[in-house]
C-alpha positions in Angstrom: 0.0 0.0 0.0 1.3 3.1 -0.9 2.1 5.9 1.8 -0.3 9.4 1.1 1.3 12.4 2.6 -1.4 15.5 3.1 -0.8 18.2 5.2 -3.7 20.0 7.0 -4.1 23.3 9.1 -6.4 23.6 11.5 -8.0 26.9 13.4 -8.8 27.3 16.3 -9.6 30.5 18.4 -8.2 31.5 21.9 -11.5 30.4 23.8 -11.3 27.2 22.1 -7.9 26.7 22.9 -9.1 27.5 26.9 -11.8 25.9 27.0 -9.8 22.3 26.0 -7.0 23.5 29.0 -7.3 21.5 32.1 -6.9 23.6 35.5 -3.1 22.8 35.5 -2.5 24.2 31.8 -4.4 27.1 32.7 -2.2 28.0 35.7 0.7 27.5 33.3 -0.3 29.9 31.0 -1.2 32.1 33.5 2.9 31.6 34.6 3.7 32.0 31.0 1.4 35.0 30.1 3.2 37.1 33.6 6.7 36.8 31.9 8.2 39.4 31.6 9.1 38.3 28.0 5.7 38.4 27.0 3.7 41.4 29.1 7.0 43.2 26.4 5.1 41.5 23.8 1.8 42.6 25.1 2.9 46.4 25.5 4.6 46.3 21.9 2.5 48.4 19.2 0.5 46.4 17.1 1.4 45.7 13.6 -2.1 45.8 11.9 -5.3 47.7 12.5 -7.2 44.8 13.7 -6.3 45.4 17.4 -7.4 49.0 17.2 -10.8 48.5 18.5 -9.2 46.6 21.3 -8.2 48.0 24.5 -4.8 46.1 25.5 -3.4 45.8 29.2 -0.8 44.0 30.6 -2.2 41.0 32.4 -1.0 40.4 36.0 -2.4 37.4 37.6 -2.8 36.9 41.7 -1.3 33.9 42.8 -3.6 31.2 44.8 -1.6 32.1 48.2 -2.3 36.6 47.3 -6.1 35.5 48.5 
């Protein structure tokens, strides 16, 4: 039999992508979405005029022991 070779793409949006996170992988991105590396990334200037509408702010997450 011979071997077929496709590739695909597939899209999914951000509330898909958090909705299918467990509780663990959503505290993980909250780690990885307070680095410093990317709050830079979130204060950056946008490069097209599709976030215009949007309002961006750095996002700082409490840890479970700032109750």
């Amino acid at each position: 039999m011979p071997d077929i070779q496709k590739v695909y793409t597939l899209s999914i949006t951000v509330e898909q992508f958090i909705n299918a996170c467990s509780r663990t992988e959503l505290i993980e991105l909250g780690f990885i979405l307070d680095s410093p590396r990317i709050q830079e990334k979130i204060k950056q200037q946008p490069d097209t005029d599709f976030y215009d509408e949007y309002q961006v702010f750095p996002i700082k997450l409490k840890s479970d022991d700032q109750h």
